[in-house]
N, C-alpha and C positions, 0 to 999 in steps of 0.2 A: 771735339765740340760737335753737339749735332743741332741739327737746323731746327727753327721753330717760324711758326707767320701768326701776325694776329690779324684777326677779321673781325672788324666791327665799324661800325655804321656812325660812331663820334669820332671825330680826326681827336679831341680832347684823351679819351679814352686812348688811341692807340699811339699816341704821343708820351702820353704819360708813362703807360707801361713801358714801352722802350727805354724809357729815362730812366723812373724810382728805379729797376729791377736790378742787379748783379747777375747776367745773366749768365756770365764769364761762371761765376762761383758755380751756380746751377748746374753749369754742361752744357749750355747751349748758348747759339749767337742768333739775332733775329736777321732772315735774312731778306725780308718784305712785308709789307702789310696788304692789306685789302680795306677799302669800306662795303664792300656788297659780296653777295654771295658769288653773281659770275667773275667778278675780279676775280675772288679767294678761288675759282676753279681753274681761271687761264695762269695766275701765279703758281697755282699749284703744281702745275703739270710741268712751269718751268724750275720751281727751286729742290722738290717731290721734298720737301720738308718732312723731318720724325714726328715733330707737334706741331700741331695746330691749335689756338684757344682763338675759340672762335665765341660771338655774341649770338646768343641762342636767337633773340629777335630780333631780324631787322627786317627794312622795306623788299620788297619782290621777294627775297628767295630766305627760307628761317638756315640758322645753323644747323640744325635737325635736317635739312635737307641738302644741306653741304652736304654733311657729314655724309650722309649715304647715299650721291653722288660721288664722291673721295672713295669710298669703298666696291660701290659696283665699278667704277672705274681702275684699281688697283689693287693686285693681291695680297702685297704686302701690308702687316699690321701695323696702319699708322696708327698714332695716339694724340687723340683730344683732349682739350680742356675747353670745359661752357662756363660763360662770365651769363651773369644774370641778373636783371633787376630783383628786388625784392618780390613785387606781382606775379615774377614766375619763376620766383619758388619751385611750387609743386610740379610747375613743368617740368625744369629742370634736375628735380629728383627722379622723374618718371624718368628721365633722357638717361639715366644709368641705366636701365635697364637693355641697353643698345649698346652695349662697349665701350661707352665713354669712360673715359679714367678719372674722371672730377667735375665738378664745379664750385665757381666762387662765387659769392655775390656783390654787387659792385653799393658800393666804391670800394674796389677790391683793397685788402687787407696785404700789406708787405709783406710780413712775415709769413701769412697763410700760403701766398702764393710763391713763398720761396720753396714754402717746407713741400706742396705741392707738385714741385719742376723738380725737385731733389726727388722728390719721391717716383717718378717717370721715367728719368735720367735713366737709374738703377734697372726700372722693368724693361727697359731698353736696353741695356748693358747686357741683362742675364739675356735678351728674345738674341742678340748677335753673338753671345757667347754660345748660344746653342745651335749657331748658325740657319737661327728661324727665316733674319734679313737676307733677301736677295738670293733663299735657297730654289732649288729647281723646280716649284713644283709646276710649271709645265710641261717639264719631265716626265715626273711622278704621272701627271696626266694621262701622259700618252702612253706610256709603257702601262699603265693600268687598264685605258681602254683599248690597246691593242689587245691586251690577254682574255679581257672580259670579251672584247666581241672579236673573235678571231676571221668570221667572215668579211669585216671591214678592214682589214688589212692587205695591205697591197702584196700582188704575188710575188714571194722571193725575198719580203720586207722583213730584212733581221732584226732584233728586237737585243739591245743592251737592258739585260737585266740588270737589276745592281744587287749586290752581296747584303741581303739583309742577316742573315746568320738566327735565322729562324728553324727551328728543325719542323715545323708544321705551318699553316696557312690559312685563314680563317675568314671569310665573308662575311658581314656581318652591315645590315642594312635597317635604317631607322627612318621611319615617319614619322617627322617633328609635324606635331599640329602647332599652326602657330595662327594666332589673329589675325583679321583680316588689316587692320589698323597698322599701318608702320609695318607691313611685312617683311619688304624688302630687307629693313632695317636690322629687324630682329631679327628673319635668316642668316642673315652675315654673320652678326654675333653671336650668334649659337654654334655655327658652325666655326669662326675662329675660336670658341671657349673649348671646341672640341679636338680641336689643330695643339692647343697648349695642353691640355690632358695628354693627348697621346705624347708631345716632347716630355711634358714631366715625370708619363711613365717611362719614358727612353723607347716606346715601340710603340708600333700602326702610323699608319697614314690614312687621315679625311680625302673621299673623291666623290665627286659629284657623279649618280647612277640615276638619271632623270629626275621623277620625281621625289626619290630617294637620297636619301645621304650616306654611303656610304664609307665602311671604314673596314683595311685590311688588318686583320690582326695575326698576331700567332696562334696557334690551336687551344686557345685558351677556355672556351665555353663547354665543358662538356657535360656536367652536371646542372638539377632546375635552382639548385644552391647556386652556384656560378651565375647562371641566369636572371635570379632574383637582386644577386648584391648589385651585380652590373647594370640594370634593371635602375635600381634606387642609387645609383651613383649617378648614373646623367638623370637622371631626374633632377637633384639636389644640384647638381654643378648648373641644368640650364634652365631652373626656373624661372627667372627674369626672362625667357625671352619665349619658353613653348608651354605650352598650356596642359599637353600631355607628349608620351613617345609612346609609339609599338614598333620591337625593334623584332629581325627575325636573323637568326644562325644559322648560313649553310654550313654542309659538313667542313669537317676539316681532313687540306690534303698535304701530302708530302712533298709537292713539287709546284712552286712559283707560276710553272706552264698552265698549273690545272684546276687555277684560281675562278676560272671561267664556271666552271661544276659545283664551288660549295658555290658562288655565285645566282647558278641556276635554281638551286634549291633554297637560296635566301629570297630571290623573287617569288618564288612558289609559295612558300610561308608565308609571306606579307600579304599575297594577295587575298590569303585566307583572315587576314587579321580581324576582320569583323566577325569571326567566329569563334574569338579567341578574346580571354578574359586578359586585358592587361597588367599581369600580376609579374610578371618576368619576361627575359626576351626568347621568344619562338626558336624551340628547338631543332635537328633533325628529326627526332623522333618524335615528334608532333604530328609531320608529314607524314610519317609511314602508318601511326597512329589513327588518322584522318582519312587515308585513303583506306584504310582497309575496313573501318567502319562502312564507307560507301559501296568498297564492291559488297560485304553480307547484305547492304540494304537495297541493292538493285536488285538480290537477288530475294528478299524475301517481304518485301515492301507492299503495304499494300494502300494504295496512292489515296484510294476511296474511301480508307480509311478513318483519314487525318485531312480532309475537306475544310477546309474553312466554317463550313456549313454548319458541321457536326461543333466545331470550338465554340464560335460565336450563340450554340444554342446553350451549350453549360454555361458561357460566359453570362448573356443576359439570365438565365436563373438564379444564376450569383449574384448579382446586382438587384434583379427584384428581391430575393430571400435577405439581401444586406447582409450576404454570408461573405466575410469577407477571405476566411479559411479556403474557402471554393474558391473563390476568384483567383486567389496566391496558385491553389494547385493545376486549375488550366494553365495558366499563364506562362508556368514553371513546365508544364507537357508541352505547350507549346514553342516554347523554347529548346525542347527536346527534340521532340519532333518535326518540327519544320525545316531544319539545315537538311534533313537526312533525308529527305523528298524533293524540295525547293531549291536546293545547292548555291544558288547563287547568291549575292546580299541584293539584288534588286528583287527577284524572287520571293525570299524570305519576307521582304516588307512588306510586298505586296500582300501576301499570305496575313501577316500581323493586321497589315492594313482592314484588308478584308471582314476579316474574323469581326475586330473593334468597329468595325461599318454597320455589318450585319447584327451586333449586339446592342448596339446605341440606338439603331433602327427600330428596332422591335423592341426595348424597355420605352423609348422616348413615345413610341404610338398607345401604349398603356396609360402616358400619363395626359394629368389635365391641360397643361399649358408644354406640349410637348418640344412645341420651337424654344423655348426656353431651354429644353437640355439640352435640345441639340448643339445651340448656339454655346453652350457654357462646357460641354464636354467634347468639339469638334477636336480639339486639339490633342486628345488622345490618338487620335488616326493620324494629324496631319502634323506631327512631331515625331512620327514613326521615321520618315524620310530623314530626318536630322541626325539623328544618335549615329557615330561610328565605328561602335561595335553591338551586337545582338546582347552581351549586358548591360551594355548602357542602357539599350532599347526595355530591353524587361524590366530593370529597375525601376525606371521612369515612368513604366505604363502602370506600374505595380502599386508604385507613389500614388499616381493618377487615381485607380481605383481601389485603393483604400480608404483613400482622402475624400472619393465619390461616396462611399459605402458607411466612411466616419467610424469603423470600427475595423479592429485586425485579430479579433476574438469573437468566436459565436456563444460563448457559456459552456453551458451543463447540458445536461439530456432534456431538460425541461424546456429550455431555450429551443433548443433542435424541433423535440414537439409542436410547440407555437409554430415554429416555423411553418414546418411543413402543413400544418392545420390551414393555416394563411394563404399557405402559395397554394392549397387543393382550391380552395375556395374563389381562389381571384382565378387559376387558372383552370377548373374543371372542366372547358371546351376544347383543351388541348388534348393531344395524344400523351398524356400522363402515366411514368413507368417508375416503377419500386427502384426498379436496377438503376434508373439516371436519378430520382433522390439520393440513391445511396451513395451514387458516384459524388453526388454534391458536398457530403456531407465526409465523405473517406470511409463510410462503414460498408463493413459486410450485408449484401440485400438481404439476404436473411436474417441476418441480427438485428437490423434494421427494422422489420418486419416483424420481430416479436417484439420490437420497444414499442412503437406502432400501437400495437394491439393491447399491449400492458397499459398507455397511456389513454385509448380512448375506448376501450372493449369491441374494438373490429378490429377484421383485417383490412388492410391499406386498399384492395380493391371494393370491396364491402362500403367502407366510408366512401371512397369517391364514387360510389353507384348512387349510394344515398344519397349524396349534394348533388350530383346530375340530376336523378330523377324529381328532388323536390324544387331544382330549377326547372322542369319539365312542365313540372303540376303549373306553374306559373303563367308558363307561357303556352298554353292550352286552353289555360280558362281565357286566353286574349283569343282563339278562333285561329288561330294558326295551323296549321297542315303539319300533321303527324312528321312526315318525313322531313321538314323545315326544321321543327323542335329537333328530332333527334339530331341533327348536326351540330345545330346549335350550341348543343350538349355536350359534344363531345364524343356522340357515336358515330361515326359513318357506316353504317350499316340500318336503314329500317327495321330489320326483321329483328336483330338483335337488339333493337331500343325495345321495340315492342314485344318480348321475351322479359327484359331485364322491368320494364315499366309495370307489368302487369305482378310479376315476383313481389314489388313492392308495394303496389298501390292495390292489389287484387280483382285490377280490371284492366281493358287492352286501353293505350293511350285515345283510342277515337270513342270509345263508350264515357270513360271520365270527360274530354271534351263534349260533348251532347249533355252529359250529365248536369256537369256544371255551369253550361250556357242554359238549360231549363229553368234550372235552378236561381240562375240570375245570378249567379256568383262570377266576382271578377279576378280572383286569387287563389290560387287553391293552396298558398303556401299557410 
């Protein structure tokens, strides 16, 4: 027979059940009750009962919180049953998500709750047939973290290993993301659901590696096949309770002593995980993969290169052009580029950060009601910090400005023309280059440069001389100072406004202003 306690908050309620039930037939004898939660804990700790069916609601403390009080307090896997008003329902559906083995609804049903206890019995029959109940694992503990951290063991401190009959030895360490909401709860349950897989396969042992979970296994991960199925199997096994995993493989070794090493290099991978597409779990050869990427880029890197400065200037052209093609390929260079300069993930954000500051900045100052964007598009920079990994992070930002841009196609050649026709015209003050349209656009500047010219009958420097200079005429005829206009323009150089001004207009920029001030004219456009 095994032991059972009900807890519930109606003396009616826990009267009853004691009485209707055949508990005998079920497998079990009840051997106390509770009305409250801290009863149900000081009973607990005296009868250590296999089941508990506890009232999910009662006064001070829920069963919900029993329950995972029961559990950070004991290692072993007891098993629940929640009785529940009809109003909580949906609570009580959600409370599976936590380990619980059932719920009834009250006025609990006879037969249900027979078929129920029967059904329990059995999962507790197989968990002591497999010698789950009352096995060592603060054993397993310690022989674990003796081998893993060998500098905390006492000098001279012999270590009983036990005969696992594994011919290899495998590391293997997972970050369960899990809600903030009921954490406790759902750590426990994820990592018991992970304690019954390894007995069901007959190998590995769950150990607790900080803020890791780890699990010993046989040399079983060698191939990104292996990595991938294993990958989607705890996925599917602990989706009730983690929201995602990145899991990482050290190597694997031939000697139980030298667990400490694939160890080493399963920390190393993990730490890297934000760099790393969650698609399978993190290899050895990921690590070698990674590092050797870094040392060619210390050596051939060029830091000044990949400046935030220079991202955020193609980025905002993307966004004024509504090119949304261009947007996609910074974004995707940037995600290239910045681990391999930046290295670290606080680093890298900040770099992300930066870029989408500096772009938002300078589109938002072009437009009319600029605090307007800013306020509606801040969250492209300050959801940079949230994402935990750099695909997450690019996806999202990619979302973001597609969704800003309203399009994820720019057309035909025709389209691209407009374009560029648009952005000479709003931007011909700038320092304006064929070579960064064309980077905008993915074309060759030369090819570039004769669609250009097919499209409007100049060439690309020709056309923007022309919109400078007849915004020049303009502001001339207002009495403005030669060398004012030409900046204004888009020249920084005097001498060379005044070269290119006269090429078109057939007079030096200070004779057309006296001209057209004689004249009494206020435009010369």
């Amino acid at each position: 027979m095994y032991k059972a306690m009900i807890v519930d908050d109606e003396p009616a309620i826990r009267e009853g059940l004691s009485s209707i039930i055949d508990w005998g037939d079920c497998g079990f004898h009840i051997v106390d009750t509770a009305e409250n939660g801290r009863e149900a804990l000081e009973k607990f700790g005296e009868h250590r009962p296999e089941l508990v069916i506890v009232d999910i609601r009662m006064p001070g403390m829920s069963g919900l919180e029993v329950i995972q009080s029961i559990r950070q307090m004991n290692g072993e896997p007891f098993h629940f049953l929640i009785l529940s008003g009809y109003a909580d329902f949906n609570y009580a559906r959600q409370a599976m998500g936590f380990g619980v083995d059932g719920y009834l609804l009250k006025p609990v049903d006879e037969e249900e709750m027979t078929t129920e206890l029967k059904r329990v019995r059995k999962s507790i029959e197989d968990e002591k047939g497999d010698g789950k109940w009352g096995s060592p694992s603060s054993h397993e503990r310690d022989w674990i973290e003796a081998l893993l951290f060998p500098d905390q063991r006492e000098h001279g401190q012999q270590l009983a290993l036990p005969a696992l009959g594994w011919s290899s030895y495998q590391v293997t360490l997972l970050d369960l993301r899990i809600p903030d909401w009921d954490r406790q709860a759902r750590q426990l349950a994820a990592k018991q659901r992970l304690t019954e897989l390894c007995r069901e396969q007959g190998t590995g042992i769950v150990f607790e590696a900080g803020i890791y979970t780890g699990l010993l296994l046989p040399g079983m991960l060698k191939t990104e096949e292996d990595a991938v199925q294993l990958l989607a199997a705890w996925r599917q096994e602990l989706k009730p309770w983690v929201t995602e995993i990145y899991g990482a493989a050290g190597t694997s070794v031939d000697m139980l002593g030298d667990i400490s090493r694939s160890f080493e290099q399963a920390l190393r991978l993990l730490e890297r995980a934000f760099l790393f597409r969650a698609e399978r779990v993190m290899l050895p050869g990921d690590l070698q993969e990674w590092e050797t990427v870094q040392a060619e880029t210390d050596e051939a890197s060029d830091k000044a290169s990949d400046d935030p400065a220079r991202y955020a200037e193609k980025l905002y052209y993307a966004l004024d052009m509504a090119n949304g093609k261009a947007a996609t390929r910074v974004i995707k260079e940037m995600e290239v580029q910045f681990p391999q300069i930046y290295r670290t993930e606080s680093a890298i954000k900040a770099a992300f950060a930066q870029t989408f500051t500096l772009a938002l900045n300078k589109y938002a100052a072009g437009q009319e009601h600029s605090r307007t964007v800013l306020e509606e598009h801040s969250s492209l920079i300050t959801n940079v910090y949230a994402y935990s990994t750099l695909g997450e992070l690019v996806d999202h930002s990619l979302e973001h400005v597609l969704q800003w841009i309203g399009q994820t196609d720019t057309g035909g050649k025709e389209i691209i023309m407009k374009q560029m026709i648009d952005f000479i015209h709003g931007h011909y003050d700038e320092n304006l280059r064929l070579e960064l349209l064309a980077d905008m656009f993915n074309y060759n500047s030369g090819y570039l440069g004769k669609l250009f010219k097919s499209h409007t009958g100049e060439a690309f420097n020709a056309y923007l001389d022309k919109v400078r200079i007849e915004r020049a005429r303009g502001l001339l005829a207002q009495g403005i100072k030669v060398h004012q206009v030409a900046g204004r323009v888009g020249y920084a150089n005097a001498d060379y406004f005044h070269s290119k001004f006269k090429k078109y207009a057939g007079m030096s920029p200070s004779s057309y202003r006296n001209q057209v001030q004689k004249n009494g004219e206020t435009d010369g456009c």
